[in-house]
DRENGU-559694 format. One line per 4 residues: number of its first residue (from 1); for each residue x, y, z of C-alpha. Coordinates in steps of 0.05 Angstrom, whole numbers. Layout:
N
NUM = X/Y/Z | ... $
This chain:
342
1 = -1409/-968/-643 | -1398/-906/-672 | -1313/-893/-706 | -1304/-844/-654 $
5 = -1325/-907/-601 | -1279/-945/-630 | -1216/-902/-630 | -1238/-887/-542 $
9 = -1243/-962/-533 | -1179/-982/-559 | -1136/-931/-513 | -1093/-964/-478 $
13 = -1078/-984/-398 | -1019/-940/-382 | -945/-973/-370 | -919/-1003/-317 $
17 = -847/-990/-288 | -813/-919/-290 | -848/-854/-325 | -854/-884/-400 $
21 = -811/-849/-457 | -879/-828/-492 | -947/-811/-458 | -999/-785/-506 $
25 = -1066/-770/-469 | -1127/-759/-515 | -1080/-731/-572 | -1110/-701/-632 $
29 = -1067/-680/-689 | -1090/-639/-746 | -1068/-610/-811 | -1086/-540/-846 $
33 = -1101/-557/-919 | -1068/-520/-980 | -1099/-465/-1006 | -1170/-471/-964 $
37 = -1140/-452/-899 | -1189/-499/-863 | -1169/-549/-807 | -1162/-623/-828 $
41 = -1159/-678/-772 | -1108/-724/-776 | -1122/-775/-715 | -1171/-761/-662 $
45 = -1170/-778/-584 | -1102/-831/-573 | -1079/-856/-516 | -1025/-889/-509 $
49 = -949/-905/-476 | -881/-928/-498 | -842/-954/-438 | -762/-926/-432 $
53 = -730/-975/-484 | -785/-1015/-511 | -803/-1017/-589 | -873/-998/-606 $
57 = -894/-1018/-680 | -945/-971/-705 | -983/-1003/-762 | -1034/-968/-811 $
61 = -1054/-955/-889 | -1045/-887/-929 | -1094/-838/-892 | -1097/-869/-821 $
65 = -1063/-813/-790 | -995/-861/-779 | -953/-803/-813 | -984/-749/-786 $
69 = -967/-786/-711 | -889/-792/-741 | -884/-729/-750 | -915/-702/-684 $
73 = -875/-746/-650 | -810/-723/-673 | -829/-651/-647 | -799/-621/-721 $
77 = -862/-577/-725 | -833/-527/-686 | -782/-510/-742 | -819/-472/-789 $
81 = -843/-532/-829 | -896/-504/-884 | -953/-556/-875 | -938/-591/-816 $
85 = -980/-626/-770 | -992/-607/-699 | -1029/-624/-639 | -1100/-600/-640 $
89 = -1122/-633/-579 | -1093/-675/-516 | -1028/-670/-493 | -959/-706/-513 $
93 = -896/-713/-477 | -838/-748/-506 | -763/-746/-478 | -796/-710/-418 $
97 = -808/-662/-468 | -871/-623/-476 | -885/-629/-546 | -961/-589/-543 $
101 = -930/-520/-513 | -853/-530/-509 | -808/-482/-473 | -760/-447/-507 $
105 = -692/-499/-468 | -753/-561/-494 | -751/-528/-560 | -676/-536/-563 $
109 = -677/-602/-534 | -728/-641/-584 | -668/-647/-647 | -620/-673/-590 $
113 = -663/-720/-553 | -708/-744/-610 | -686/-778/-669 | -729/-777/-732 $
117 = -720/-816/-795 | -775/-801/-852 | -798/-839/-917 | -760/-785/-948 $
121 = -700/-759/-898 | -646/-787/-945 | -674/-734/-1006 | -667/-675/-956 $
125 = -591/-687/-944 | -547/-622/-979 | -516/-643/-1032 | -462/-581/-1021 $
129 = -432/-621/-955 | -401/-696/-969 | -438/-749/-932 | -392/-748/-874 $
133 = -401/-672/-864 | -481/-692/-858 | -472/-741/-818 | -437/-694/-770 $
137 = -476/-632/-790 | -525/-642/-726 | -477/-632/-673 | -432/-580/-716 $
141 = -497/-536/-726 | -491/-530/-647 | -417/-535/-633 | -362/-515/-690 $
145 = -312/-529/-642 | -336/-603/-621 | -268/-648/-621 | -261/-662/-707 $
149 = -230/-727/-687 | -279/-754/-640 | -333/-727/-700 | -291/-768/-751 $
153 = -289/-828/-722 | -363/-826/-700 | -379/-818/-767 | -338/-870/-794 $
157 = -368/-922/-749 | -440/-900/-754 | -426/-903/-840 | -402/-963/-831 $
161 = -462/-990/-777 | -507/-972/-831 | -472/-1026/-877 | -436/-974/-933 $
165 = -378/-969/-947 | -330/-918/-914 | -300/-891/-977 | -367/-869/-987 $
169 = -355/-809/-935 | -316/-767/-982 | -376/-769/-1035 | -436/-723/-1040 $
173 = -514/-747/-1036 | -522/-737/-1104 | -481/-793/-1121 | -514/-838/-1083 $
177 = -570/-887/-1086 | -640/-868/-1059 | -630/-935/-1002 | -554/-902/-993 $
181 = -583/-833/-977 | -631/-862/-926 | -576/-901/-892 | -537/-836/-890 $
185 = -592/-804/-861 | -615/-847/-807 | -524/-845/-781 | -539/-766/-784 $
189 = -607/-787/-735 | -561/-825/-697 | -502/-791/-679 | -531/-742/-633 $
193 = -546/-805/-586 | -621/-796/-581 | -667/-824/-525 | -726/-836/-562 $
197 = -723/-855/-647 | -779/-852/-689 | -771/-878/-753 | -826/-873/-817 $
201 = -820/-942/-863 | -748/-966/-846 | -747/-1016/-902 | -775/-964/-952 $
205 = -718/-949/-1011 | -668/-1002/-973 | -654/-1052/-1025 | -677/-1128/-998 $
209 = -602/-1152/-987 | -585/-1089/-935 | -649/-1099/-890 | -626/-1148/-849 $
213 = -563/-1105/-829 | -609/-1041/-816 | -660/-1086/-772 | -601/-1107/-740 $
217 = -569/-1047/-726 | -637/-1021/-693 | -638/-1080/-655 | -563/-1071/-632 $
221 = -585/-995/-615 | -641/-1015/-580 | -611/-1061/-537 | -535/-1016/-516 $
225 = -566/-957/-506 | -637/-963/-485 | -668/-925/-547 | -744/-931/-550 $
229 = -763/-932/-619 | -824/-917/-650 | -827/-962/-722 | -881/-935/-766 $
233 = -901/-987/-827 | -966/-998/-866 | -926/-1076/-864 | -935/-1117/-807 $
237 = -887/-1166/-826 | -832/-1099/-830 | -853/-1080/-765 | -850/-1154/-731 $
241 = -784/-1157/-751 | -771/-1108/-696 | -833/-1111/-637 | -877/-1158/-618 $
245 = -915/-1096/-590 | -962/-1062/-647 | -1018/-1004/-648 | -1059/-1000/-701 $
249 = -1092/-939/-735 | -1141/-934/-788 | -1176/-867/-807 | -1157/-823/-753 $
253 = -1167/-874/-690 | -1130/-928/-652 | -1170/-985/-668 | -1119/-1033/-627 $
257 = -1060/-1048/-586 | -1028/-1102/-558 | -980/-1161/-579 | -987/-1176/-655 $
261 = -1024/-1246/-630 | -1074/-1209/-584 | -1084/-1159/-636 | -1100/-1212/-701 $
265 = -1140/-1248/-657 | -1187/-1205/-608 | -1211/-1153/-652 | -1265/-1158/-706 $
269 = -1247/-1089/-737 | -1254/-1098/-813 | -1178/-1065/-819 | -1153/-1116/-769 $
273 = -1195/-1172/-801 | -1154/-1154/-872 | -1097/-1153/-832 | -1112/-1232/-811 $
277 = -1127/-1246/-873 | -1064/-1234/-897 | -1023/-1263/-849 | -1063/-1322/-861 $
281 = -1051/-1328/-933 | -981/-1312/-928 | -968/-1367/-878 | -1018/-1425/-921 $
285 = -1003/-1455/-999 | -1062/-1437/-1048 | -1113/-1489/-1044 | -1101/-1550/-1093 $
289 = -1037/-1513/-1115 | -1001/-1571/-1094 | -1031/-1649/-1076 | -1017/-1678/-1004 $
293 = -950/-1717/-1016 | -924/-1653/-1058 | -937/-1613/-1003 | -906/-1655/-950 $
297 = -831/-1652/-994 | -848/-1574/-1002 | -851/-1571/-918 | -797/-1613/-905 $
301 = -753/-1565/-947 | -784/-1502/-923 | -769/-1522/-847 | -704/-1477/-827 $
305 = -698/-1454/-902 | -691/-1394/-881 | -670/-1392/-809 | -594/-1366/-829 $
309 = -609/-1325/-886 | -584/-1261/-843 | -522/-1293/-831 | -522/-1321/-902 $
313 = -528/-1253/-928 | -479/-1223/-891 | -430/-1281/-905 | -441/-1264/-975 $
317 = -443/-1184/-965 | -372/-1203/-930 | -348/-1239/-993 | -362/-1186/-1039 $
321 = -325/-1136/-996 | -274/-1173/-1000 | -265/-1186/-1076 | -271/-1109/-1083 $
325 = -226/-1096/-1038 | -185/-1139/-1064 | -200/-1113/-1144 | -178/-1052/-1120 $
329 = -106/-1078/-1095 | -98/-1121/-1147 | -121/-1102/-1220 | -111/-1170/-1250 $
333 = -159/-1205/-1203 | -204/-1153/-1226 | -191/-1171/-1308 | -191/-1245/-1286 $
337 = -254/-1246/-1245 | -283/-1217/-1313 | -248/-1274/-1351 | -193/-1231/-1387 $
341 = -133/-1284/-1381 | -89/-1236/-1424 $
Protein backbone atom coordinates (compact mmCIF):
# COMPACT_ATOMS: atom_id res chain seq x y z
CA UNK A 1 0.00 0.00 0.00
CA UNK A 2 1.42 2.92 -1.19
CA UNK A 3 1.60 6.40 1.85
CA UNK A 4 -0.78 8.09 -0.23
CA UNK A 5 -3.15 4.61 0.32
CA UNK A 6 -2.73 4.85 3.56
CA UNK A 7 -3.62 8.49 4.36
CA UNK A 8 -7.31 7.60 1.77
CA UNK A 9 -7.95 4.53 3.91
CA UNK A 10 -7.88 6.02 7.20
CA UNK A 11 -10.56 8.95 6.34
CA UNK A 12 -13.07 8.76 8.37
CA UNK A 13 -17.14 7.78 8.31
CA UNK A 14 -18.74 11.20 8.72
CA UNK A 15 -20.70 12.18 12.18
CA UNK A 16 -23.70 11.41 13.24
CA UNK A 17 -26.24 13.92 14.90
CA UNK A 18 -26.48 17.70 13.79
CA UNK A 19 -23.98 19.36 11.04
CA UNK A 20 -20.50 18.64 12.92
CA UNK A 21 -18.44 21.83 14.14
CA UNK A 22 -15.51 20.76 11.60
CA UNK A 23 -15.91 18.96 8.21
CA UNK A 24 -12.66 18.71 6.25
CA UNK A 25 -13.21 16.86 2.87
CA UNK A 26 -9.99 15.74 1.11
CA UNK A 27 -8.02 18.77 2.68
CA UNK A 28 -4.58 19.41 1.58
CA UNK A 29 -2.58 22.07 3.25
CA UNK A 30 0.66 23.38 2.01
CA UNK A 31 3.45 25.73 2.85
CA UNK A 32 5.65 28.10 0.42
CA UNK A 33 9.28 27.60 1.57
CA UNK A 34 11.69 30.56 2.43
CA UNK A 35 13.63 31.87 0.01
CA UNK A 36 12.88 29.03 -2.93
CA UNK A 37 9.38 30.17 -3.47
CA UNK A 38 8.33 26.52 -4.21
CA UNK A 39 5.19 24.79 -2.73
CA UNK A 40 5.78 22.44 0.22
CA UNK A 41 2.90 19.97 1.25
CA UNK A 42 2.05 19.86 4.59
CA UNK A 43 -0.79 16.97 4.85
CA UNK A 44 -2.38 15.50 1.83
CA UNK A 45 -6.08 14.22 1.28
CA UNK A 46 -7.99 14.27 5.20
CA UNK A 47 -11.12 13.59 5.95
CA UNK A 48 -12.50 13.99 8.75
CA UNK A 49 -15.40 15.49 11.42
CA UNK A 50 -15.59 16.95 14.90
CA UNK A 51 -19.20 16.70 16.19
CA UNK A 52 -20.73 20.23 17.99
CA UNK A 53 -19.00 19.83 21.46
CA UNK A 54 -16.95 16.81 21.24
CA UNK A 55 -13.01 16.81 21.89
CA UNK A 56 -10.95 15.48 19.07
CA UNK A 57 -7.20 14.66 20.12
CA UNK A 58 -4.97 15.07 17.22
CA UNK A 59 -1.78 13.13 17.80
CA UNK A 60 1.53 13.26 15.64
CA UNK A 61 5.58 13.77 15.66
CA UNK A 62 7.53 16.98 14.40
CA UNK A 63 6.81 16.94 10.51
CA UNK A 64 3.44 15.10 10.34
CA UNK A 65 1.62 18.03 9.26
CA UNK A 66 -0.23 18.27 13.00
CA UNK A 67 0.85 22.05 13.11
CA UNK A 68 0.33 22.90 9.89
CA UNK A 69 -3.61 21.44 10.53
CA UNK A 70 -3.57 23.90 13.88
CA UNK A 71 -2.97 26.52 12.14
CA UNK A 72 -5.45 26.00 9.18
CA UNK A 73 -7.92 25.31 11.51
CA UNK A 74 -7.86 28.42 13.38
CA UNK A 75 -8.46 30.34 9.97
CA UNK A 76 -5.38 33.06 11.16
CA UNK A 77 -3.97 32.73 7.60
CA UNK A 78 -6.11 35.24 6.41
CA UNK A 79 -4.31 37.96 8.49
CA UNK A 80 -1.29 38.61 6.69
CA UNK A 81 0.75 35.93 8.39
CA UNK A 82 4.33 35.75 6.47
CA UNK A 83 4.68 31.93 6.04
CA UNK A 84 1.53 30.57 6.79
CA UNK A 85 -0.03 27.53 5.77
CA UNK A 86 -3.09 27.31 3.65
CA UNK A 87 -5.35 24.96 2.00
CA UNK A 88 -4.02 23.66 -1.22
CA UNK A 89 -6.61 21.20 -1.83
CA UNK A 90 -10.23 19.97 -0.44
CA UNK A 91 -12.39 22.03 1.30
CA UNK A 92 -12.72 23.03 5.19
CA UNK A 93 -15.54 24.45 7.09
CA UNK A 94 -15.26 25.19 10.67
CA UNK A 95 -17.85 27.40 12.80
CA UNK A 96 -19.99 27.20 9.54
CA UNK A 97 -17.23 29.08 8.33
CA UNK A 98 -15.67 28.63 4.99
CA UNK A 99 -12.16 28.56 5.78
CA UNK A 100 -10.86 27.67 1.79
CA UNK A 101 -12.53 30.99 0.17
CA UNK A 102 -14.09 32.98 3.13
CA UNK A 103 -16.34 35.91 2.57
CA UNK A 104 -15.41 39.04 3.62
CA UNK A 105 -18.60 38.90 7.08
CA UNK A 106 -16.60 34.84 7.39
CA UNK A 107 -13.41 36.74 7.37
CA UNK A 108 -14.56 38.84 10.29
CA UNK A 109 -16.16 36.06 11.98
CA UNK A 110 -13.12 33.39 12.21
CA UNK A 111 -11.19 35.57 15.45
CA UNK A 112 -14.75 35.64 17.13
CA UNK A 113 -15.98 32.21 16.57
CA UNK A 114 -12.61 30.33 16.68
CA UNK A 115 -10.34 30.26 19.42
CA UNK A 116 -6.67 29.46 18.84
CA UNK A 117 -3.99 28.78 21.38
CA UNK A 118 -0.32 28.12 19.85
CA UNK A 119 2.94 26.48 21.28
CA UNK A 120 3.99 30.00 21.33
CA UNK A 121 0.70 32.42 21.78
CA UNK A 122 1.92 33.48 25.28
CA UNK A 123 5.43 35.14 23.55
CA UNK A 124 3.20 37.13 21.11
CA UNK A 125 1.27 39.01 23.95
CA UNK A 126 2.42 43.16 23.92
CA UNK A 127 4.30 43.75 26.48
CA UNK A 128 3.11 47.75 26.20
CA UNK A 129 -0.66 46.61 27.55
CA UNK A 130 -0.81 44.85 31.24
CA UNK A 131 -2.11 41.36 31.13
CA UNK A 132 -5.59 42.36 31.81
CA UNK A 133 -5.63 44.88 28.87
CA UNK A 134 -4.63 41.54 26.66
CA UNK A 135 -6.86 39.61 27.93
CA UNK A 136 -9.54 42.12 26.92
CA UNK A 137 -7.68 43.41 23.84
CA UNK A 138 -9.91 40.94 21.50
CA UNK A 139 -13.15 42.39 22.06
CA UNK A 140 -11.72 46.12 22.54
CA UNK A 141 -9.96 45.82 19.02
CA UNK A 142 -13.77 45.58 17.84
CA UNK A 143 -15.69 47.62 20.35
CA UNK A 144 -13.84 50.60 22.48
CA UNK A 145 -17.00 51.25 23.94
CA UNK A 146 -17.88 47.49 25.19
CA UNK A 147 -19.19 47.95 29.03
CA UNK A 148 -15.35 48.34 31.03
CA UNK A 149 -17.02 46.73 33.93
CA UNK A 150 -18.50 43.77 32.38
CA UNK A 151 -14.70 43.58 30.54
CA UNK A 152 -13.15 43.78 34.12
CA UNK A 153 -14.75 41.33 35.68
CA UNK A 154 -14.53 38.88 32.74
CA UNK A 155 -11.08 39.24 32.91
CA UNK A 156 -10.70 38.80 36.42
CA UNK A 157 -12.50 35.54 36.40
CA UNK A 158 -10.99 34.10 33.25
CA UNK A 159 -7.20 35.16 35.11
CA UNK A 160 -8.27 33.57 37.79
CA UNK A 161 -9.85 30.20 35.75
CA UNK A 162 -6.52 29.89 34.41
CA UNK A 163 -5.13 29.38 38.09
CA UNK A 164 -2.93 32.93 38.52
CA UNK A 165 -3.26 35.08 40.56
CA UNK A 166 -5.40 38.23 40.12
CA UNK A 167 -2.85 40.75 41.22
CA UNK A 168 -1.18 39.55 38.32
CA UNK A 169 -3.58 41.74 36.00
CA UNK A 170 -1.89 44.98 36.73
CA UNK A 171 1.58 43.43 35.48
CA UNK A 172 3.02 43.34 31.97
CA UNK A 173 4.09 39.95 29.99
CA UNK A 174 7.42 40.62 30.39
CA UNK A 175 7.34 39.93 33.95
CA UNK A 176 5.92 36.89 33.68
CA UNK A 177 6.83 33.28 33.34
CA UNK A 178 6.83 31.57 29.89
CA UNK A 179 3.72 28.84 31.53
CA UNK A 180 2.14 32.43 32.97
CA UNK A 181 2.15 34.00 29.45
CA UNK A 182 0.46 30.94 27.99
CA UNK A 183 -2.19 30.92 30.62
CA UNK A 184 -2.71 34.61 29.83
CA UNK A 185 -3.03 33.84 26.47
CA UNK A 186 -5.32 31.04 26.26
CA UNK A 187 -8.07 33.76 28.96
CA UNK A 188 -7.40 36.29 25.93
CA UNK A 189 -8.59 32.94 23.47
CA UNK A 190 -11.35 32.66 25.73
CA UNK A 191 -13.03 35.64 26.40
CA UNK A 192 -14.50 36.20 23.11
CA UNK A 193 -16.70 32.94 23.91
CA UNK A 194 -15.63 30.88 20.93
CA UNK A 195 -17.57 27.89 19.42
CA UNK A 196 -14.88 25.89 18.28
CA UNK A 197 -11.03 25.99 20.29
CA UNK A 198 -8.09 24.68 18.90
CA UNK A 199 -5.34 24.44 20.98
CA UNK A 200 -1.39 23.46 19.86
CA UNK A 201 0.41 21.42 23.01
CA UNK A 202 -1.68 22.65 26.03
CA UNK A 203 0.71 21.27 28.56
CA UNK A 204 3.75 22.79 26.67
CA UNK A 205 5.59 25.64 29.03
CA UNK A 206 2.78 24.87 31.94
CA UNK A 207 4.79 23.88 34.82
CA UNK A 208 3.61 20.03 36.08
CA UNK A 209 1.76 21.40 39.32
CA UNK A 210 -0.73 23.91 37.09
CA UNK A 211 -1.83 21.13 34.48
CA UNK A 212 -4.31 19.62 36.25
CA UNK A 213 -6.17 23.10 36.75
CA UNK A 214 -5.71 23.95 32.86
CA UNK A 215 -7.08 20.28 31.89
CA UNK A 216 -9.69 21.07 34.14
CA UNK A 217 -10.67 24.23 33.10
CA UNK A 218 -10.95 22.77 29.39
CA UNK A 219 -12.95 20.21 30.70
CA UNK A 220 -15.24 22.73 32.65
CA UNK A 221 -15.38 24.74 29.17
CA UNK A 222 -16.17 21.95 27.33
CA UNK A 223 -18.87 20.78 29.20
CA UNK A 224 -20.97 24.71 30.10
CA UNK A 225 -20.67 25.86 26.94
CA UNK A 226 -20.50 23.23 24.32
CA UNK A 227 -16.92 24.20 22.96
CA UNK A 228 -15.48 21.60 20.55
CA UNK A 229 -11.93 21.54 20.97
CA UNK A 230 -9.42 20.45 18.86
CA UNK A 231 -6.16 19.27 21.28
CA UNK A 232 -3.05 18.93 19.20
CA UNK A 233 -0.07 16.89 21.11
CA UNK A 234 2.82 14.73 19.79
CA UNK A 235 1.75 13.04 23.68
CA UNK A 236 -0.89 10.70 23.86
CA UNK A 237 -0.99 10.50 27.41
CA UNK A 238 -1.52 14.84 27.19
CA UNK A 239 -4.12 14.36 24.89
CA UNK A 240 -6.04 11.38 26.86
CA UNK A 241 -6.22 13.47 29.56
CA UNK A 242 -8.85 15.30 27.58
CA UNK A 243 -10.57 12.73 24.63
CA UNK A 244 -10.88 9.40 24.32
CA UNK A 245 -11.34 10.31 20.59
CA UNK A 246 -7.73 10.59 18.68
CA UNK A 247 -6.53 11.03 14.85
CA UNK A 248 -3.35 10.30 14.12
CA UNK A 249 -0.95 11.90 11.51
CA UNK A 250 2.38 10.99 10.44
CA UNK A 251 4.09 12.57 7.33
CA UNK A 252 1.43 14.35 5.76
CA UNK A 253 -1.55 11.61 6.09
CA UNK A 254 -4.14 10.39 8.54
CA UNK A 255 -2.95 7.10 9.24
CA UNK A 256 -5.90 6.57 11.98
CA UNK A 257 -8.86 7.51 13.87
CA UNK A 258 -10.97 6.24 16.35
CA UNK A 259 -10.99 5.70 20.24
CA UNK A 260 -7.35 5.53 21.65
CA UNK A 261 -8.17 1.50 22.24
CA UNK A 262 -9.36 0.96 18.63
CA UNK A 263 -6.53 2.98 17.41
CA UNK A 264 -3.43 1.01 19.58
CA UNK A 265 -4.95 -1.99 18.65
CA UNK A 266 -6.30 -2.24 14.91
CA UNK A 267 -3.63 -0.70 13.04
CA UNK A 268 -0.19 -2.14 12.13
CA UNK A 269 1.21 1.31 10.99
CA UNK A 270 4.85 1.39 12.18
CA UNK A 271 3.98 5.12 13.87
CA UNK A 272 1.02 3.54 15.64
CA UNK A 273 3.01 0.36 16.45
CA UNK A 274 5.71 2.93 18.38
CA UNK A 275 2.90 4.47 19.75
CA UNK A 276 1.87 0.80 21.48
CA UNK A 277 4.97 0.32 22.37
CA UNK A 278 5.08 2.97 24.50
CA UNK A 279 2.01 2.77 26.15
CA UNK A 280 3.03 -0.64 26.86
CA UNK A 281 6.19 0.12 28.55
CA UNK A 282 4.81 2.90 30.42
CA UNK A 283 2.05 0.80 31.91
CA UNK A 284 4.67 -2.62 32.70
CA UNK A 285 8.00 -2.60 35.36
CA UNK A 286 11.33 -3.38 33.49
CA UNK A 287 11.83 -7.00 33.32
CA UNK A 288 13.71 -8.53 36.46
CA UNK A 289 13.79 -4.93 37.85
CA UNK A 290 11.95 -6.14 40.66
CA UNK A 291 11.35 -10.19 41.89
CA UNK A 292 7.59 -11.46 42.22
CA UNK A 293 6.90 -10.72 45.96
CA UNK A 294 8.70 -7.10 45.44
CA UNK A 295 6.47 -6.48 42.88
CA UNK A 296 3.28 -7.51 44.51
CA UNK A 297 4.08 -4.68 47.66
CA UNK A 298 5.03 -2.18 44.69
CA UNK A 299 1.19 -2.90 43.22
CA UNK A 300 -0.51 -2.89 46.27
CA UNK A 301 0.89 0.67 46.87
CA UNK A 302 0.53 1.89 43.38
CA UNK A 303 -3.37 0.97 43.38
CA UNK A 304 -5.21 4.53 43.90
CA UNK A 305 -1.75 6.24 44.49
CA UNK A 306 -2.64 8.54 42.48
CA UNK A 307 -6.34 8.68 42.04
CA UNK A 308 -6.61 12.25 44.12
CA UNK A 309 -3.53 13.78 43.17
CA UNK A 310 -5.73 16.63 41.31
CA UNK A 311 -7.44 17.30 44.30
CA UNK A 312 -4.24 16.80 46.30
CA UNK A 313 -2.64 19.45 44.31
CA UNK A 314 -5.11 21.82 44.44
CA UNK A 315 -5.48 21.30 48.28
CA UNK A 316 -1.98 22.15 48.37
CA UNK A 317 -2.12 25.03 45.58
CA UNK A 318 -5.03 26.28 48.12
CA UNK A 319 -2.63 26.18 51.11
CA UNK A 320 -0.03 28.14 49.56
CA UNK A 321 -2.46 30.83 48.60
CA UNK A 322 -3.28 31.09 51.65
CA UNK A 323 0.06 31.50 53.52
CA UNK A 324 0.78 34.29 50.91
CA UNK A 325 -2.04 35.84 51.40
CA UNK A 326 -1.69 35.73 54.59
CA UNK A 327 2.42 36.91 54.43
CA UNK A 328 1.16 39.69 52.88
CA UNK A 329 -1.32 40.82 55.86
CA UNK A 330 0.79 39.86 58.31
CA UNK A 331 4.67 40.44 58.00
CA UNK A 332 5.68 38.42 61.02
CA UNK A 333 4.17 35.20 59.79
CA UNK A 334 6.21 35.97 56.87
CA UNK A 335 9.75 36.38 59.13
CA UNK A 336 8.43 33.41 61.22
CA UNK A 337 7.59 31.01 58.46
CA UNK A 338 11.37 31.79 57.53
CA UNK A 339 12.35 31.03 61.19
CA UNK A 340 13.27 34.71 62.26
CA UNK A 341 11.76 34.57 65.96
CA UNK A 342 13.19 38.11 66.60
Amino acid sequence: MTTHEQGAAARVSPATGPTPAIVADDLSISYIEHGAGSRYEALSGATFEVGRGAILGIVGTAGSGKTALGRVLSGRGFEGRDSWPFISGGTLHVADLDLRRPSRGERRRITLDIGYLAQGSGDELRNDLTVAENIAEPILSRDRTFDKRKLGRAAALLIDAVDLELGMLGRFPFELSRGQRQRVALAAALIVEPSVLVVDEPAQGVDIIARPALFRLLERINAARQCTMVILSHDLATVQRLTNDVLVLDQGFVIARGTIDEVLSSSDHPYVQRMREAREFAQAPLPGLVDDEALQAVERVADGLFEDIDDDIEARLDAQRAEEQLARQRPEFARFQQGDTE
